[in-house]
N, C-alpha and C positions, 0 to 999 in steps of 0.2 A: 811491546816494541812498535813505534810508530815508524811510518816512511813517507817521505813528502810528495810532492809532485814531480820534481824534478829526477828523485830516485827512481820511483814507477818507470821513467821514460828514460832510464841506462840500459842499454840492450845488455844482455848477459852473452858472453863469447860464446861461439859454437852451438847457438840455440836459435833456432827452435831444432830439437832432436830429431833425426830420422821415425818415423814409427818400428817395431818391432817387427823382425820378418817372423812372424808365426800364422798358424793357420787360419784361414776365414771358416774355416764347420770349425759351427761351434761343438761339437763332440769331438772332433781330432786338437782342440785346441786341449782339453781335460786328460787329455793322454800324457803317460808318464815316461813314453817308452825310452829308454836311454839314458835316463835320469838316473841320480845318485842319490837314495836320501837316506839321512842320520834322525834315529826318534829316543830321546832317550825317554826313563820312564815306559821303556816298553812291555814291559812284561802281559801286563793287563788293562785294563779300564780305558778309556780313553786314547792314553797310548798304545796300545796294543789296538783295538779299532784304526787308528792314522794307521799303524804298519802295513793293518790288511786293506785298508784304500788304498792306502801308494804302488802294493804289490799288485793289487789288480787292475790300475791303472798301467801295470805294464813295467813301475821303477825297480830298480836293485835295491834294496833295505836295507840297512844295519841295525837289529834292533839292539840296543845297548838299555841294561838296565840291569839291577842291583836284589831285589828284593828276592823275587822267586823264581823257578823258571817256565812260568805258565806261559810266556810267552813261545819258549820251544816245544811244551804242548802242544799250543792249539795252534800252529803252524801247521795245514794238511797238507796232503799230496796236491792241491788246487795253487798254493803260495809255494810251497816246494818247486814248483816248474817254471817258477819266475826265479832258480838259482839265489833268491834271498837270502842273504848270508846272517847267519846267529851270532853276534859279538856277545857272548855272557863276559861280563867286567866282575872282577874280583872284586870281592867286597873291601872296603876302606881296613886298615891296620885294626885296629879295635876289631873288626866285625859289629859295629854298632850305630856307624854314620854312613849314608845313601856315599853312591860313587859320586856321583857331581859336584858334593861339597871338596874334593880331592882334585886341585888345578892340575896336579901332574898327571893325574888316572885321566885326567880328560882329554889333555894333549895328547897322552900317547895314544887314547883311545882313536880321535881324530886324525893322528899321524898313520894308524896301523889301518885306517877306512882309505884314507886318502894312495897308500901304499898299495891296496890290494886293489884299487878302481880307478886310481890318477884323478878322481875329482872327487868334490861335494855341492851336489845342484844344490839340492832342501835341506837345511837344519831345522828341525823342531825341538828345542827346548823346551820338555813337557813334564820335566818330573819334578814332581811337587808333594807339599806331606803338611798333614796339619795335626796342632792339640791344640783341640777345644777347650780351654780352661781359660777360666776368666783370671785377667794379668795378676791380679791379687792371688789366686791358687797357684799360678807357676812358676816353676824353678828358674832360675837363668839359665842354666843348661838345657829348659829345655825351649825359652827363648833361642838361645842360641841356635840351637840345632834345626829350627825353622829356617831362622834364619840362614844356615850353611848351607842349606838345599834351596831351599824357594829366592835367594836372594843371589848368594854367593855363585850359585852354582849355574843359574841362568848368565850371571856376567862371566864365567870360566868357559864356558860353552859360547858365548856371544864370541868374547876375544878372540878362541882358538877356530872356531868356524870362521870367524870375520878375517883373519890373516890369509884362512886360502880363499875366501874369497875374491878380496883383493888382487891377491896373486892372480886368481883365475882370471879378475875381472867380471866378474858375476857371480851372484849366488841370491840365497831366498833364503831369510831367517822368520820361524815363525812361534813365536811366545807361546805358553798355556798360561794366561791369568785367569783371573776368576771375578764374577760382578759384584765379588765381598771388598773387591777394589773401588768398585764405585759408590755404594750404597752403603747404608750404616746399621739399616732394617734387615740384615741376614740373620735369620733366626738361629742364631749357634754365638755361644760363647769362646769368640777365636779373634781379640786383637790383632794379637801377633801376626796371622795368619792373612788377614785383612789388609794388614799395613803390607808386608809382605808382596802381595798383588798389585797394591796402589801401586811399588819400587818400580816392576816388572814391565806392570803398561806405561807408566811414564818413561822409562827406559825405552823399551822397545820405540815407541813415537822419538827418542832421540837419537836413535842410531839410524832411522828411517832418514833425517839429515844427515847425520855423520859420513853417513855411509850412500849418499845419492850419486855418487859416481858410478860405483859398482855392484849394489845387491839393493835386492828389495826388503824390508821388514817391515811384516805385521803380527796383531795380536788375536788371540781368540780367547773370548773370557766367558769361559760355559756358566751355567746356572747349576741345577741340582740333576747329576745324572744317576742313575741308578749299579754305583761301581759301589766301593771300597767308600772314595771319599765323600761316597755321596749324601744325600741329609743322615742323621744318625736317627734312633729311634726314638730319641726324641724330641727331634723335630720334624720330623717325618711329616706328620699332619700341618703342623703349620707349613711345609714346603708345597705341602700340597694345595694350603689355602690360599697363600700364597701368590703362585703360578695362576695365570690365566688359562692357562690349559689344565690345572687341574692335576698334574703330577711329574713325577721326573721323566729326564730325559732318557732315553733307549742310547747307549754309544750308537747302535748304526747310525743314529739321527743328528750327527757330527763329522760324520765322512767324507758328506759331500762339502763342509763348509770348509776342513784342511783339505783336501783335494782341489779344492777353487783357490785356495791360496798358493797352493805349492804348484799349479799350472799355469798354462798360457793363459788360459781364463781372464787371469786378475793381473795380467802385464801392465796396466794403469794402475793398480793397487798398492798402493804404500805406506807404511803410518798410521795404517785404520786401525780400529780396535773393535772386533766384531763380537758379538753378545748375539749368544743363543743359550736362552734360559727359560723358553714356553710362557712370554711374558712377565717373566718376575716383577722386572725392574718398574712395569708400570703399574703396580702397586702403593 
């Protein structure tokens, strides 16, 4: 899309914006305190890391997630004192698809947070699932079923967080992609998976317009961390050869990058798509 000369020089109404009133320290600006965030995907890896940054940043948590309940495990007496609340969500009818591929488990999920706190500062949309099978070994079902979570399930979470946004007139949505969206060199036999991520950040960069009245949205597309989904065994070496650094990622080493998102910090921030993968990409 081109724009001429004459366009450039339309003033846009009501602009230039006020700046934000938030804080000048920059350490009181990374505080969460009062804040309201939703992670789904939380049980462990990645998600469960965002839960215990945003708790000790000071926010209320919902962790919402499907699979196991390691997230109410490893909840100590430390995250316990920030009153962080445990949403476990029933698992889908079958018992065999993630809760987010389920629009309705997701509104009520978000109805019954917004119910218990009257808002939703941060949304992170983080739960994701992959099978590594090259498209010629796998089934459509189980295409599909990538696709009900890693696709489906980030726009059912977008729409139903984005409606109280709106309402609120603010809010902060923040994606989990992966750099298997940008690159083609990820050493794992996972199309689906890949394409999958491409949806997500290009989504995410379009609700960052959609949505420029009232919330902010960005992306985080990690590399290879040392969870669940992280390189399998084998690729493990080549992720290691990989990385410029030499090997995966630690979740602590993600903490600080959604906590810059989901604070004052990144009140200029919108639309990005940030990569933290220990140099892969320049590979």
């Amino acid at each position: 899309m081109s724009m001429s000369v004459s366009d450039c020089q339309v003033a846009r109404l009501g602009f230039p914006r006020p700046f934000p009133d938030t804080p000048t320290n920059v350490v009181e600006q990374f505080k969460l305190n009062g804040k309201v965030a939703v992670v789904t995907g939380a049980a462990e890896g990645i998600g469960g890391a965002v839960c215990e940054a945003y708790a000790e940043a000071g926010a209320d948590v919902a962790l919402l997630y499907n699979s196991n309940n390691a997230a109410v495990d490893r909840v100590d007496g430390k995250l316990m004192c920030q009153e962080t609340p445990l949403l476990p969500l029933p698992p889908y009818p079958s018992g065999q698809q993630y809760i987010v591929s389920n629009p309705h488990a997701v509104q009520e999920a978000i109805a019954q947070v917004v119910s218990d706190f009257k808002k939703i500062d941060i949304f992170v949309a983080n739960a994701g699932m992959a099978i590594s099978k090259p498209i010629l070994e796998q089934t459509l079902d189980e295409y599909r079923k990538q696709l009900s979570v890693n696709v489906d399930g980030v726009v059912y979470c977008a729409k139903y967080a984005g409606e109280i946004f709106q309402r609120q007139g603010s809010g902060n949505l923040i994606i989990t992609a992966s750099i298997s969206g940008h690159i083609v060199n990820v050493p794992v036999d996972q199309p689906v998976y890949n394409a999958t991520k491409a949806f997500v950040t290009q989504f995410g960069k379009s609700l960052a317009r959609e949505w420029r009245e009232f919330a902010r949205v960005n992306i985080v597309s990690p590399g290879f961390f040392d969870t669940k989904m992280g390189a399998s065994p084998n690729t493990l070496n080549e992720a290691y050869r990989m990385a410029v650094l030499g090997r995966q990622g630690h979740v602590k080493e993600i903490k600080g990058l959604f906590l810059y998102l989901a604070s004052d910090a990144s009140s200029y921030t919108t639309g990005s798509d940030m990569l933290i993968d220990g140099g892969y990409v320049l590979t």
